[in-house]
FINU-14999 format. One line per 10 residues: number of its first residue (from 1); their letters; for each residue x negated, y negated, z negated of C-alpha. Coordinates in steps of 0.25 Angstrom, whole numbers, plus 5000, padded with zeros to 4 digits. Each point is the difference from the previous one (the first is absolute). Layout:
BEGIN
NUM	A	X Y Z ~ ... .
***
This chain:
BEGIN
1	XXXXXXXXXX	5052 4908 5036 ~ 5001 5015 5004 ~ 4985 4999 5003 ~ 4997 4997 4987 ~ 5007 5009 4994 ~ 4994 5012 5008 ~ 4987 4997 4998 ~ 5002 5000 4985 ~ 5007 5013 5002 ~ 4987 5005 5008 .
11	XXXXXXXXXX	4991 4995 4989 ~ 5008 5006 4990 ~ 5000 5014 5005 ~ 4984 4997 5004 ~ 4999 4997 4984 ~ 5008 5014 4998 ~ 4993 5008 5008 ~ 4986 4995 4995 ~ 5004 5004 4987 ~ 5005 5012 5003 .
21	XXXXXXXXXX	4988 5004 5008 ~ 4991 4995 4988 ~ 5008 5008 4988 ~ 4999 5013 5009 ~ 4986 5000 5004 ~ 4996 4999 4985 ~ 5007 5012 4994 ~ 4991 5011 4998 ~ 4999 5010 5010 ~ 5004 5011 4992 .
31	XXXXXXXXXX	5012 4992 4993 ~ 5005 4996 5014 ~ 4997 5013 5007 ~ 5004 5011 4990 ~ 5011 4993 4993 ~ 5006 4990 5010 ~ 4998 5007 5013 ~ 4994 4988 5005 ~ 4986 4998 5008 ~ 4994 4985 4994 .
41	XXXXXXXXXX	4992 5001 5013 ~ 5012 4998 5009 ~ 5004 4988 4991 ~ 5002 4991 5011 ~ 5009 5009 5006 ~ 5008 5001 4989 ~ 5000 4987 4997 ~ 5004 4998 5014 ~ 5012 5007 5000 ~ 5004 4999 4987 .
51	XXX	5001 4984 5003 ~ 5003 4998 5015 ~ 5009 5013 5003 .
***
């Protein structure tokens, strides 16, 4: 049982961090730059940490 539910823990982060990535790749540069103080380019960086630690 505990396999199962780390795999649904892994896909569920997987799910999060896809979405994450996703949202932050389509701001605008200019909104996510300027106002944000984030680089859409580094998405899966951020996504990446902001998920996984």
């Amino acid at each position: 049982m505990a396999a199962y539910t780390k795999l649904r823990t892994a896909l569920a982060k997987r799910a999060q961090y896809t979405r994450t990535r996703r949202a932050l790749a389509a701001l605008p540069p200019e909104l996510a730059i300027e106002d944000l103080g984030l680089n859409p380019y580094d998405a899966k960086t951020i996504a990446r940490r902001a998920v996984y630690g």
